[in-house]
N, CA, C and O atoms as a MOPAC input file, in Angstrom:
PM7 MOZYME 1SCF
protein

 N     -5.81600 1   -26.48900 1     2.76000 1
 C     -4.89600 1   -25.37200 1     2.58900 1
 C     -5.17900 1   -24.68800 1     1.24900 1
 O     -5.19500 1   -25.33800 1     0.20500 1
 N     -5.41400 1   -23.29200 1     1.29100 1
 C     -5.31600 1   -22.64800 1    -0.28800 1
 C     -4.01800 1   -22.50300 1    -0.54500 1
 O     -2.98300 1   -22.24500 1     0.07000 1
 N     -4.54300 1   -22.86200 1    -2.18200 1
 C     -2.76100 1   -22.42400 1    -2.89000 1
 C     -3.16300 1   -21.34600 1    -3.78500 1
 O     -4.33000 1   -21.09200 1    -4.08500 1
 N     -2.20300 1   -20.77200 1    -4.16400 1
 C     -1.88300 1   -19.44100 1    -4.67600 1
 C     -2.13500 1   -20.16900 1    -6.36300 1
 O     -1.91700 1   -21.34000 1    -6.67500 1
 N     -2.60500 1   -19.15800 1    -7.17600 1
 C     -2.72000 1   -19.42000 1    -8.40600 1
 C     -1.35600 1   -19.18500 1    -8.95100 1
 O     -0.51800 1   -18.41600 1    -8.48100 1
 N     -1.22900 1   -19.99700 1   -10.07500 1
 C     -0.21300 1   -19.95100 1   -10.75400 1
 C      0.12300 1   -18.06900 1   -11.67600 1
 O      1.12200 1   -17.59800 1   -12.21900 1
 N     -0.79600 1   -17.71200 1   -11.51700 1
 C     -0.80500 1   -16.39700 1   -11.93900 1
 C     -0.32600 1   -15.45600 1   -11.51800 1
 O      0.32800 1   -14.57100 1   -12.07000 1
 N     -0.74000 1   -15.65100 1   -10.13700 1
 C     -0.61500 1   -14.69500 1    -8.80100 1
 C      0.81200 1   -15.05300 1    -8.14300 1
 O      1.03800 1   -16.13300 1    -7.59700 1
 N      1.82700 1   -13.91200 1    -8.27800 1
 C      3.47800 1   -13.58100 1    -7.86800 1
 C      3.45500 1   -14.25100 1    -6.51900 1
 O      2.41900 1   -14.85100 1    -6.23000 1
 N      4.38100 1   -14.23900 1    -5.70700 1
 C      4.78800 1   -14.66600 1    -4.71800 1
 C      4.84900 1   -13.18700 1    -4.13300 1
 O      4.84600 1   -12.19700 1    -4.86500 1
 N      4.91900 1   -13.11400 1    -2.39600 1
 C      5.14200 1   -11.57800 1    -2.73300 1
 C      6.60500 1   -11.36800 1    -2.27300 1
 O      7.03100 1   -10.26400 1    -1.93400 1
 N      7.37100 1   -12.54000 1    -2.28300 1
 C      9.22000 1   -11.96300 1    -2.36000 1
 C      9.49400 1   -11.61500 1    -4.17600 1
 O     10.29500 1   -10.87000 1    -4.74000 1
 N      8.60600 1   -12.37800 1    -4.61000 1
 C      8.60500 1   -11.92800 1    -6.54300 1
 C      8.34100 1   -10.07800 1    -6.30500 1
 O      9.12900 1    -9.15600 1    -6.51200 1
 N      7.02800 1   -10.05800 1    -5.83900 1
 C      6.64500 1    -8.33200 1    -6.12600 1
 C      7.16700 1    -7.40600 1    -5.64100 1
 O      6.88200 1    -6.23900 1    -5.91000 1
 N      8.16000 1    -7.83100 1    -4.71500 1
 C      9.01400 1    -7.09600 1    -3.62200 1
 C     10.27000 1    -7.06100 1    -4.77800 1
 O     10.59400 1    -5.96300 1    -5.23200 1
 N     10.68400 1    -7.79800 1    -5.05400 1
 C     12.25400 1    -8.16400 1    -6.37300 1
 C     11.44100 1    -7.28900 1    -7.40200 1
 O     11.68600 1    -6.09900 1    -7.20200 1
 N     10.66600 1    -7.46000 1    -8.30500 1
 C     10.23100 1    -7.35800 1    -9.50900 1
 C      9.74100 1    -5.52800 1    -9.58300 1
 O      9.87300 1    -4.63300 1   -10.41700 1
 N      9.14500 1    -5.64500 1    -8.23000 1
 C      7.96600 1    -4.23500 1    -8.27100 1
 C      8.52400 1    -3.19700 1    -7.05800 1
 O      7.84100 1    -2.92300 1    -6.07100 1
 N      9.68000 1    -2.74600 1    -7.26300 1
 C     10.42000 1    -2.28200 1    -5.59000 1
 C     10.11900 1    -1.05600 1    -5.76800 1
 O     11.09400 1    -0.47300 1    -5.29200 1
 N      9.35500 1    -0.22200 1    -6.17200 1
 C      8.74000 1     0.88300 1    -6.09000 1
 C      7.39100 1     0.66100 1    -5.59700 1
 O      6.47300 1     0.10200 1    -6.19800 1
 N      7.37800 1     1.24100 1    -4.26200 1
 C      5.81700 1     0.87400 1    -3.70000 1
 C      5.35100 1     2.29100 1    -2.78400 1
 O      6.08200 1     3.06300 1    -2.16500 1
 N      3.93700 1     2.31000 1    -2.94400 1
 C      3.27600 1     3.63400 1    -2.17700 1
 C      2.31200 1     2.89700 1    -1.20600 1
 O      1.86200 1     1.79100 1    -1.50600 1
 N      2.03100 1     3.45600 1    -0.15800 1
 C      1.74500 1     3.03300 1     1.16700 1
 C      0.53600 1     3.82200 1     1.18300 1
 O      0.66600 1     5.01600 1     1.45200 1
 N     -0.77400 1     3.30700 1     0.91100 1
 C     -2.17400 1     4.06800 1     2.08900 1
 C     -2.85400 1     3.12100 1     2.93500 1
 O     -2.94400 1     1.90000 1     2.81300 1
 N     -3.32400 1     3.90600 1     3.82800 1
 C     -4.26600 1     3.25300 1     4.62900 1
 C     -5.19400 1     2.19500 1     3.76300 1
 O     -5.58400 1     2.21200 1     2.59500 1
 N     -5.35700 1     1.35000 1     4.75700 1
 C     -6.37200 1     0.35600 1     3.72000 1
 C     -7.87100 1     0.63300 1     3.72600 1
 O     -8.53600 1     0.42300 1     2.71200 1
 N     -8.34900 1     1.04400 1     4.71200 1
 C     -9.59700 1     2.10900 1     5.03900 1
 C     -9.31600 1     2.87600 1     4.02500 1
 O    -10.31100 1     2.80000 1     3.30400 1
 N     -8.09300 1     3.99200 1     3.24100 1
 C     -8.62900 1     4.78100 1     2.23700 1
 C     -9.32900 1     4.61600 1     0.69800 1
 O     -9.89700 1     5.42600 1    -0.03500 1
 N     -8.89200 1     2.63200 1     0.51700 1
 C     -8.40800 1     1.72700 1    -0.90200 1
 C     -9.63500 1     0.68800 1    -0.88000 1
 O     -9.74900 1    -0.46600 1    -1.29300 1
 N    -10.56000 1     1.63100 1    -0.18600 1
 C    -12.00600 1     0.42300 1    -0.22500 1
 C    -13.14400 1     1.71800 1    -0.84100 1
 O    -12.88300 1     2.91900 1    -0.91100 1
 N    -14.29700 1     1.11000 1    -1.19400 1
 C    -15.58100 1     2.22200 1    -1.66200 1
 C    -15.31400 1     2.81600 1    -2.87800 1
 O    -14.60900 1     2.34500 1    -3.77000 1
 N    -15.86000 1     3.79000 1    -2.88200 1
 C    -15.70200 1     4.65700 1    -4.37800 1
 C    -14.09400 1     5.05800 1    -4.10100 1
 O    -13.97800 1     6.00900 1    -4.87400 1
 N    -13.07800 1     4.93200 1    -3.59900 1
 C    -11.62900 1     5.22100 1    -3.51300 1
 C    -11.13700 1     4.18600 1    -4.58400 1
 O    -10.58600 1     4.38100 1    -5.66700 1
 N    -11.52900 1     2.94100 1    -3.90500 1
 C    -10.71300 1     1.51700 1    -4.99800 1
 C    -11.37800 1     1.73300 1    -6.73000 1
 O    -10.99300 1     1.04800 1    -7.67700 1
 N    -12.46800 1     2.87200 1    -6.82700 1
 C    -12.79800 1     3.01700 1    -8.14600 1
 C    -11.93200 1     3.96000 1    -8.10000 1
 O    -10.85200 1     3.61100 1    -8.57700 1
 N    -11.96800 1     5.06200 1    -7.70200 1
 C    -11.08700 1     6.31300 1    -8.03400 1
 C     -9.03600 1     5.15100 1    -8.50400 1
 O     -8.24600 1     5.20500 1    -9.44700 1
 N     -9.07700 1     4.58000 1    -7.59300 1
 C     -7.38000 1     4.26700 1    -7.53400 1
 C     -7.29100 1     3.60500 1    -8.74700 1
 O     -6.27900 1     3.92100 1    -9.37100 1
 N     -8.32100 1     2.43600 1    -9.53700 1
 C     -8.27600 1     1.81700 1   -10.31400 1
 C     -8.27000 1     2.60700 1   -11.69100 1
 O     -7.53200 1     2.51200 1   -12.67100 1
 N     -9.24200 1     3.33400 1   -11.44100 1
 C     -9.48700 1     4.41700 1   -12.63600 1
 C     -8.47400 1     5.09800 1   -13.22900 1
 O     -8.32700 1     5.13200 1   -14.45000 1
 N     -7.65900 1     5.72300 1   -12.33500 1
 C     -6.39700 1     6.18600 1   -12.17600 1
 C     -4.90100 1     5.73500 1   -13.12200 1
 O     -4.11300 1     6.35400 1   -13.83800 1
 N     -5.04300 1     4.36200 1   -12.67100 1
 C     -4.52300 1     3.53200 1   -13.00900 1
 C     -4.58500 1     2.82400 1   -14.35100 1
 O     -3.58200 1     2.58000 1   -15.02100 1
 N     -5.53500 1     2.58400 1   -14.61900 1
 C     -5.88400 1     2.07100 1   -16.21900 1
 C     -5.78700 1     3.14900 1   -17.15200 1
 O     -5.26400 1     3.02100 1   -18.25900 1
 N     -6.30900 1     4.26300 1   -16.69600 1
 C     -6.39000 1     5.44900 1   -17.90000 1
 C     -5.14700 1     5.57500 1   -18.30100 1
 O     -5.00200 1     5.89700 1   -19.48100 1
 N     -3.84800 1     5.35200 1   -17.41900 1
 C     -2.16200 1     5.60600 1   -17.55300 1
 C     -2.03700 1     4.45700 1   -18.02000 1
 O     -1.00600 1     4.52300 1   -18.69000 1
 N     -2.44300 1     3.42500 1   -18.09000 1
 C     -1.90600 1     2.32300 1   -18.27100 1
 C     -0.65400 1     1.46200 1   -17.54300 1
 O      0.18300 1     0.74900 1   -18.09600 1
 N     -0.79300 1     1.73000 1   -16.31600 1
 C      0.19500 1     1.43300 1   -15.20400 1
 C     -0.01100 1     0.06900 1   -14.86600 1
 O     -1.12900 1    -0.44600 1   -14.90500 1
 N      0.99700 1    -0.52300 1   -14.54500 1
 C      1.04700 1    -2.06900 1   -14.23300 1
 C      1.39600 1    -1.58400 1   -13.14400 1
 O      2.09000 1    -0.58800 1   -12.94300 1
 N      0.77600 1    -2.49400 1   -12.19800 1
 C      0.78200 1    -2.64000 1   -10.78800 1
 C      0.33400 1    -3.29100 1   -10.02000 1
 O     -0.86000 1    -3.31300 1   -10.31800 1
 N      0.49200 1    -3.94800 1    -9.07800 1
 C      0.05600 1    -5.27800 1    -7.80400 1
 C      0.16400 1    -4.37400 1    -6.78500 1
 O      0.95900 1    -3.47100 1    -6.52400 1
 N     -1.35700 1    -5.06600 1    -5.98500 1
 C     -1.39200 1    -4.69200 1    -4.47700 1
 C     -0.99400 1    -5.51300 1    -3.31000 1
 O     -1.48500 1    -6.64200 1    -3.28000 1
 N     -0.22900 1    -5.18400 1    -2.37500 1
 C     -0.14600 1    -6.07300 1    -1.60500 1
 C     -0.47900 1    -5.10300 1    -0.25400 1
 O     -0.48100 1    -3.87800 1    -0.36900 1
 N     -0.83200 1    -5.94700 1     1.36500 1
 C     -0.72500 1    -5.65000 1     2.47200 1
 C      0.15900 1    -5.82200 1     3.40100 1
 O      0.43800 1    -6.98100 1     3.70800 1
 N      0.71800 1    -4.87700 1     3.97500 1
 C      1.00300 1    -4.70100 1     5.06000 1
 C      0.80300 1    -4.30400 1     6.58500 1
 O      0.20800 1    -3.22600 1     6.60000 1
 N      1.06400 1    -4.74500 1     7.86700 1
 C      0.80500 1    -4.46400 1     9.14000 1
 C      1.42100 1    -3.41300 1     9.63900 1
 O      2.29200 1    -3.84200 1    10.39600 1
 N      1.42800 1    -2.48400 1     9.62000 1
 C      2.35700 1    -1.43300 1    10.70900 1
 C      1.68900 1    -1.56200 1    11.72300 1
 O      0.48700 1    -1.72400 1    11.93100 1
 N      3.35100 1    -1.40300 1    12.90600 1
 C      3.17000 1    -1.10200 1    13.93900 1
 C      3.93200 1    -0.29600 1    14.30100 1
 O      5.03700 1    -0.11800 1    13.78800 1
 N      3.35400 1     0.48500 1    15.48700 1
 C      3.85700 1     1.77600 1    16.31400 1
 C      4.52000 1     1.12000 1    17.45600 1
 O      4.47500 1    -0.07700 1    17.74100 1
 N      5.21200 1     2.17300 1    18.14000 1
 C      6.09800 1     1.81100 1    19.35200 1
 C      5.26000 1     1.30700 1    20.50000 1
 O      5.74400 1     0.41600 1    21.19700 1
 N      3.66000 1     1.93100 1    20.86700 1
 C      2.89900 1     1.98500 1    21.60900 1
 C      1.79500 1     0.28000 1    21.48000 1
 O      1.15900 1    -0.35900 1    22.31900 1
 N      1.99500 1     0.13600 1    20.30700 1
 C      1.79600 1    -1.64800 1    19.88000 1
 C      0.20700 1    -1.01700 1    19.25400 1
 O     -0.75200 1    -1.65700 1    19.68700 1
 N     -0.02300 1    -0.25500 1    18.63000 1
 C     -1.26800 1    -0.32000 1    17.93500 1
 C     -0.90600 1    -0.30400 1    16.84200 1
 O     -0.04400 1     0.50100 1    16.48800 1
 N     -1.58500 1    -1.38700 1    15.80500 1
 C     -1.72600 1    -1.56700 1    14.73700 1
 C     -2.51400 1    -1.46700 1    13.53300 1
 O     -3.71900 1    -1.71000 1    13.60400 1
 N     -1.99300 1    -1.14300 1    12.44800 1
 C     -3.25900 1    -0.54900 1    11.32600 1
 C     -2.97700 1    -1.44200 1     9.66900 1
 O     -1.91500 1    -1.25200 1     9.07600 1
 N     -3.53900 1    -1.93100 1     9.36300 1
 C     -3.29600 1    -2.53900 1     7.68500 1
 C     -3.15700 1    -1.26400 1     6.64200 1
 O     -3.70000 1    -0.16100 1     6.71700 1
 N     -2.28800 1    -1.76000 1     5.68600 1
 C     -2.20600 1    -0.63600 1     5.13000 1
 C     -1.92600 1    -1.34900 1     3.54000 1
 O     -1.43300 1    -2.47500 1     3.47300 1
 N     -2.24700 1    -0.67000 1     2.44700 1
 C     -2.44700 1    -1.27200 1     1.13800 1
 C     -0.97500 1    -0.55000 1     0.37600 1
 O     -0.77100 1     0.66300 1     0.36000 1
 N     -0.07000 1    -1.55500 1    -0.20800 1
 C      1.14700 1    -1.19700 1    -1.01600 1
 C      0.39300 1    -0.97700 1    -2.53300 1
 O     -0.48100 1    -1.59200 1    -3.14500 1
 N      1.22500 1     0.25500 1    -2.80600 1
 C      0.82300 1     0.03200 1    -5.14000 1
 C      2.31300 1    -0.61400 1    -5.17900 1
 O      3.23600 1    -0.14300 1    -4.51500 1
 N      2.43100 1    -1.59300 1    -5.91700 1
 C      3.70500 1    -1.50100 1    -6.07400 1
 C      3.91300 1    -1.71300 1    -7.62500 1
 O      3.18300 1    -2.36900 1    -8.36800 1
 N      4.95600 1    -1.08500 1    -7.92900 1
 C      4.93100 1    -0.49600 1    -9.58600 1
 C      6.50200 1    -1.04800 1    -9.76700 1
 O      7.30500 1    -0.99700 1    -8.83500 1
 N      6.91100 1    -1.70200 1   -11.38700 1
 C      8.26600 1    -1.58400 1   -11.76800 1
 C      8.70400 1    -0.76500 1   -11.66900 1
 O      9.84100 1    -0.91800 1   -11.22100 1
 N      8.19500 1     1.12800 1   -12.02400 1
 C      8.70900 1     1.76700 1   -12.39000 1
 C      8.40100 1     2.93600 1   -11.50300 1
 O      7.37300 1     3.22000 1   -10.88900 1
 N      9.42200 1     3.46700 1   -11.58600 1
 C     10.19000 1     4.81100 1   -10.62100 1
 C      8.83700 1     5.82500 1   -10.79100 1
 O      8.07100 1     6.21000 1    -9.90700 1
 N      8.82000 1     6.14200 1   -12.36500 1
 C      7.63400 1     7.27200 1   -12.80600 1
 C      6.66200 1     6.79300 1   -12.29800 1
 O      5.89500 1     7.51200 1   -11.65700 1
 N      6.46300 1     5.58700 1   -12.43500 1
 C      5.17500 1     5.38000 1   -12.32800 1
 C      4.62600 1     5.47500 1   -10.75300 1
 O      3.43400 1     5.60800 1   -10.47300 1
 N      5.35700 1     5.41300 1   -10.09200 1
 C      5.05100 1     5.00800 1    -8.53900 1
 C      5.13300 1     6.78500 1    -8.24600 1
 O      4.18500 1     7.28900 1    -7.64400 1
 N      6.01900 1     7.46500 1    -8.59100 1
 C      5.68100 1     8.90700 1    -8.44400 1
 C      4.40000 1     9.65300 1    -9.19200 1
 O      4.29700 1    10.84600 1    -8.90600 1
 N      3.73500 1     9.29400 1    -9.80900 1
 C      2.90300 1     9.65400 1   -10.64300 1
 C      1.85500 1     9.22900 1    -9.77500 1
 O      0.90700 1    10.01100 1    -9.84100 1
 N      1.62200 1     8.03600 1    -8.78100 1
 C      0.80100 1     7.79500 1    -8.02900 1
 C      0.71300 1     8.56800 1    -7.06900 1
 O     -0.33900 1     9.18000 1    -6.88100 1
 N      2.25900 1     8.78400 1    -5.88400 1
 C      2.14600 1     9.69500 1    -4.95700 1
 C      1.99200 1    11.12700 1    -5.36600 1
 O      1.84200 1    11.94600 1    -4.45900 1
 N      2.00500 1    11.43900 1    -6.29800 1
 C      1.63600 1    12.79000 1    -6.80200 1
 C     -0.03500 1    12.56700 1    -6.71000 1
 O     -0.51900 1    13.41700 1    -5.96400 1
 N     -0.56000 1    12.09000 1    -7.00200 1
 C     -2.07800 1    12.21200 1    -7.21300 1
 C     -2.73400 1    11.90600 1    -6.24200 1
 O     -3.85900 1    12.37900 1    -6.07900 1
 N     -2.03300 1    10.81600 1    -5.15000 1
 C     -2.79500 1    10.11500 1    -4.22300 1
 C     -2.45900 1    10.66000 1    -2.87800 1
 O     -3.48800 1    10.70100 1    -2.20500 1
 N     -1.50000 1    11.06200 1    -2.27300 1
 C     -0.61900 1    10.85100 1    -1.36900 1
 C     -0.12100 1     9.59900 1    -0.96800 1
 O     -0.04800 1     8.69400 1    -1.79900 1
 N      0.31500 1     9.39000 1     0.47000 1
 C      0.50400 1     8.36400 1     1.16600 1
 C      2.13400 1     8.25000 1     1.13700 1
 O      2.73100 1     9.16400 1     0.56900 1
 N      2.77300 1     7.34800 1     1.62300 1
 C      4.10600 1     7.15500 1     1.89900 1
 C      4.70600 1     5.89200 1     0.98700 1
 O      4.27900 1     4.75700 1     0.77500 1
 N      5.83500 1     6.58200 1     0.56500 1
 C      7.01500 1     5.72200 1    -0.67700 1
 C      7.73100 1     4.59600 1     0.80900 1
 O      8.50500 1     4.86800 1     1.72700 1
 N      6.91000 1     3.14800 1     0.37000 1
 C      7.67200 1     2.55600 1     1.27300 1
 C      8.71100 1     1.52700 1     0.61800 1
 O      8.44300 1     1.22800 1    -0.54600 1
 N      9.92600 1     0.89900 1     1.21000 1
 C     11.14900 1     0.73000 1     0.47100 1
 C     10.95000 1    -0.98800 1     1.56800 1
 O     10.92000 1    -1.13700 1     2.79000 1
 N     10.85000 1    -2.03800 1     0.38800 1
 C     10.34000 1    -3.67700 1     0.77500 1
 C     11.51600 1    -3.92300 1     1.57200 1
 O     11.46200 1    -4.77900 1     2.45500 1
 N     12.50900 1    -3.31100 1     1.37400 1
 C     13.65600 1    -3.71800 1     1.90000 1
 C     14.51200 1    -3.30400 1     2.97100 1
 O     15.61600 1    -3.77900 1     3.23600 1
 N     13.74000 1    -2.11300 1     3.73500 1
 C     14.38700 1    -1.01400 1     4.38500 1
 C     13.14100 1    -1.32400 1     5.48500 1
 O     13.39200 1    -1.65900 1     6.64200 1
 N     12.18100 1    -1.21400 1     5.12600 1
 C     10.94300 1    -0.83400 1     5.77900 1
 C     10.03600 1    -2.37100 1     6.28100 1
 O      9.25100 1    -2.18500 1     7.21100 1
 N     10.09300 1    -3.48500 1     5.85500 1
 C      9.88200 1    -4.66000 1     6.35900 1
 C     10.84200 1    -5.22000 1     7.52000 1
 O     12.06300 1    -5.37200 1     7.49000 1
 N      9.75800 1    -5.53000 1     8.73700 1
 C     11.12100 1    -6.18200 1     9.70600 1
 C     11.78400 1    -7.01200 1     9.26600 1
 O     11.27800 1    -7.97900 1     8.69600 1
 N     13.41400 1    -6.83200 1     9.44300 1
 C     14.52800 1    -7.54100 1     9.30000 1
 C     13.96800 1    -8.17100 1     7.55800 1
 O     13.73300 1    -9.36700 1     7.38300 1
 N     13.80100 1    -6.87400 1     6.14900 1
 C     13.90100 1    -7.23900 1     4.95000 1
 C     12.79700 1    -8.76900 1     4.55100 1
 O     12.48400 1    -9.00300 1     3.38300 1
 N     12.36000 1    -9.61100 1     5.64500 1
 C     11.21800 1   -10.17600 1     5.29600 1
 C     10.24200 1   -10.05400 1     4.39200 1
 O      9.47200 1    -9.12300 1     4.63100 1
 N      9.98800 1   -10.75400 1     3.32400 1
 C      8.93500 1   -10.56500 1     2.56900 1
 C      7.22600 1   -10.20200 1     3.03400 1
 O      6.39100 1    -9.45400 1     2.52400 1
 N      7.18300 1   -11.09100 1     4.20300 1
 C      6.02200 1   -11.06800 1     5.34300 1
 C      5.73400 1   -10.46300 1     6.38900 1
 O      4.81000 1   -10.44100 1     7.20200 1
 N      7.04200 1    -9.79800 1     6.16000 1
 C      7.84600 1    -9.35000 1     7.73300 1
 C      6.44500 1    -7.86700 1     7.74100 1
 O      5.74700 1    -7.61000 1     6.76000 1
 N      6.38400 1    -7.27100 1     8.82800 1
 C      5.93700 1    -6.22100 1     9.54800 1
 C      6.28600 1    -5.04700 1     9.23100 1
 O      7.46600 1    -5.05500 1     8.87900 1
 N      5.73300 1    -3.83300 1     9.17600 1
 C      6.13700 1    -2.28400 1     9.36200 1
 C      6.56300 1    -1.94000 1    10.31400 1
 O      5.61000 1    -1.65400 1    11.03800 1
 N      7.54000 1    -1.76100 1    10.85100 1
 C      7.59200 1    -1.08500 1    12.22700 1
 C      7.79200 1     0.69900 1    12.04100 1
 O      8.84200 1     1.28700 1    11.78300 1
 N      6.70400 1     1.17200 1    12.21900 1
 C      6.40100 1     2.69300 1    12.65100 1
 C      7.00300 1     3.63800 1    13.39100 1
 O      7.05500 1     3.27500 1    14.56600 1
 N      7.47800 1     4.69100 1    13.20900 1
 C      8.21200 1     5.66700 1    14.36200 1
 C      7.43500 1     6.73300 1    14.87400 1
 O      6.39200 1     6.54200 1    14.24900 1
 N      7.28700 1     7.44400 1    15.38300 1
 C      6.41200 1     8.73100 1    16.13600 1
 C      5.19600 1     7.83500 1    16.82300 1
 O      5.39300 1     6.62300 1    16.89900 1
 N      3.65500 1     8.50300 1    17.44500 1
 C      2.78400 1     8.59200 1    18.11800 1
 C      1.98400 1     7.80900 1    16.44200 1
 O      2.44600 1     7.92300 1    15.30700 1
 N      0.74700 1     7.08200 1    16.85400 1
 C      0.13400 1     6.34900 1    15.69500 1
 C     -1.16000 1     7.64900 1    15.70900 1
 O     -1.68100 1     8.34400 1    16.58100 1
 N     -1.27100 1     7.52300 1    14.50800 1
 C     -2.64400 1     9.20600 1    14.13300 1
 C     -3.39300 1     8.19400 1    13.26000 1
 O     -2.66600 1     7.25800 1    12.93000 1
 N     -4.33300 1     8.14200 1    12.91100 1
 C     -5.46700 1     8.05500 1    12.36600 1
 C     -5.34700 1     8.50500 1    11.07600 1
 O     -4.43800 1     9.29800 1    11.31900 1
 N     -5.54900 1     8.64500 1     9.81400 1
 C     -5.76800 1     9.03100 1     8.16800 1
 C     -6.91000 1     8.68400 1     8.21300 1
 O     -7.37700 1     7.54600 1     8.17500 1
 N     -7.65600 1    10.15700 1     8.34100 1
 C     -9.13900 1    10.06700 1     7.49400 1
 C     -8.92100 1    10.48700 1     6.19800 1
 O     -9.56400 1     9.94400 1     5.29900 1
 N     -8.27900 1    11.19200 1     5.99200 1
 C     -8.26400 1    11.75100 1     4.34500 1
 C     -6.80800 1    12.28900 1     3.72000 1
 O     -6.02200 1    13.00000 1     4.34600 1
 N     -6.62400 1    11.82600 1     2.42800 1
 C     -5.11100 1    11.96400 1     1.84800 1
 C     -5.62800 1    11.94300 1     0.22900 1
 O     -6.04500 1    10.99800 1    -0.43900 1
 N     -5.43100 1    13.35700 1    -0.12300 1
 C     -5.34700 1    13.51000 1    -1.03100 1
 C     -6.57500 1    13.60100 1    -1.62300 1
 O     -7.34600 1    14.23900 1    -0.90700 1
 N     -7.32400 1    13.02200 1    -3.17300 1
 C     -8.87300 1    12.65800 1    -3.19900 1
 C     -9.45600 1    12.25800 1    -2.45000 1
 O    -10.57500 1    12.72300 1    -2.23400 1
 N     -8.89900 1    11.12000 1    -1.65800 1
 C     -9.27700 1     9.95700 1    -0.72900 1
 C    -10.06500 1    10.71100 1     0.34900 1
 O    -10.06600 1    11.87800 1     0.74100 1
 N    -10.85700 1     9.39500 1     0.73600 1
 C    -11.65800 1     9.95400 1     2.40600 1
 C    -12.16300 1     8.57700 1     2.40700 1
 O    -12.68700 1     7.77100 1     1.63800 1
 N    -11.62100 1     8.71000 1     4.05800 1
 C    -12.53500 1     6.98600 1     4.36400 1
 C    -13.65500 1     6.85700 1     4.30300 1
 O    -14.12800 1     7.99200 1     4.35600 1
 N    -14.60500 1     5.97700 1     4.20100 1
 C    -15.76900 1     6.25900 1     4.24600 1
 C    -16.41100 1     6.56100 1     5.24800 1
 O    -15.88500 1     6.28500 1     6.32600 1
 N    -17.84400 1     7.27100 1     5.25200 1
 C    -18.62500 1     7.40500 1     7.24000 1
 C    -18.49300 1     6.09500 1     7.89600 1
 O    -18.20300 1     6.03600 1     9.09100 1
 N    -18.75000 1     4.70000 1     6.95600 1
 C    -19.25900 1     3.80200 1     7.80700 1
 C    -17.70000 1     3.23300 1     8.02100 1
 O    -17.96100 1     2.08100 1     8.36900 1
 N    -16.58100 1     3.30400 1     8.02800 1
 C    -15.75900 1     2.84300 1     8.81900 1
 C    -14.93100 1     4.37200 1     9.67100 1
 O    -13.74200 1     4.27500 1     9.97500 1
 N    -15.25800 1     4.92700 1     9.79900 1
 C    -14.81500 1     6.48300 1    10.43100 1
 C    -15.20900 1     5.95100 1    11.85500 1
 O    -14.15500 1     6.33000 1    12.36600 1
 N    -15.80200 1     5.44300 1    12.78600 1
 C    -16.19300 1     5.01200 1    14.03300 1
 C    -14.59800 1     4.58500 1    14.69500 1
 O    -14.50400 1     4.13900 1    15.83800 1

């Protein structure tokens, strides 16, 4: 069994601690994007943990999707200002408030090739 480093939060800690969180595709938070997001990030000097989540749609298709999650209010707006993507709420937006728990999605599921700087890359665009 792996165990979690003593370093590394729990993620009911980052959910309590970090309840300001922005939502992209995880396809957008890989390649020269995870340099762009990081870059971003250090130059402000923003503290922040990533975590994943599953959404699902009504239709049962599912997509991973990468949380910023930030202490702070500014700071998590300062992201969706630059990045796009969706302000998701750990507590509203996880099935039944679960730390582990699921996205459950509303409307028809669409695809995000591109938000904001971002663009997925060619080789996962298939």
């Amino acid at each position: 069994m792996v165990r979690r480093s003593r370093g590394i939060p729990t993620p009911s800690v980052i959910d309590r601690e970090m309840p300001h969180q922005v939502a992209l595709p995880d396809d957008l938070c890989t390649d020269r994007n995870f340099t762009l997001i990081r870059r971003f990030l250090e130059e402000r000097g923003l503290t922040y943990r990533t975590r994943a989540v599953i959404a699902v749609w009504n239709d049962g298709k599912q997509e991973q999707w990468r949380l910023h999650c930030f202490t702070d209010r500014e700071a998590a707006a300062s992201f969706l200002d630059h990045f796009g993507g969706i302000v998701f709420d750990p507590k509203r937006d996880r099935e039944n408030g679960r730390a582990r728990g699921v996205w459950r999605r509303q409307g028809a599921y669409e695809r995000i090739l591109e938000m904001g700087p971002l663009s997925v890359p060619e080789a996962l665009r298939s």
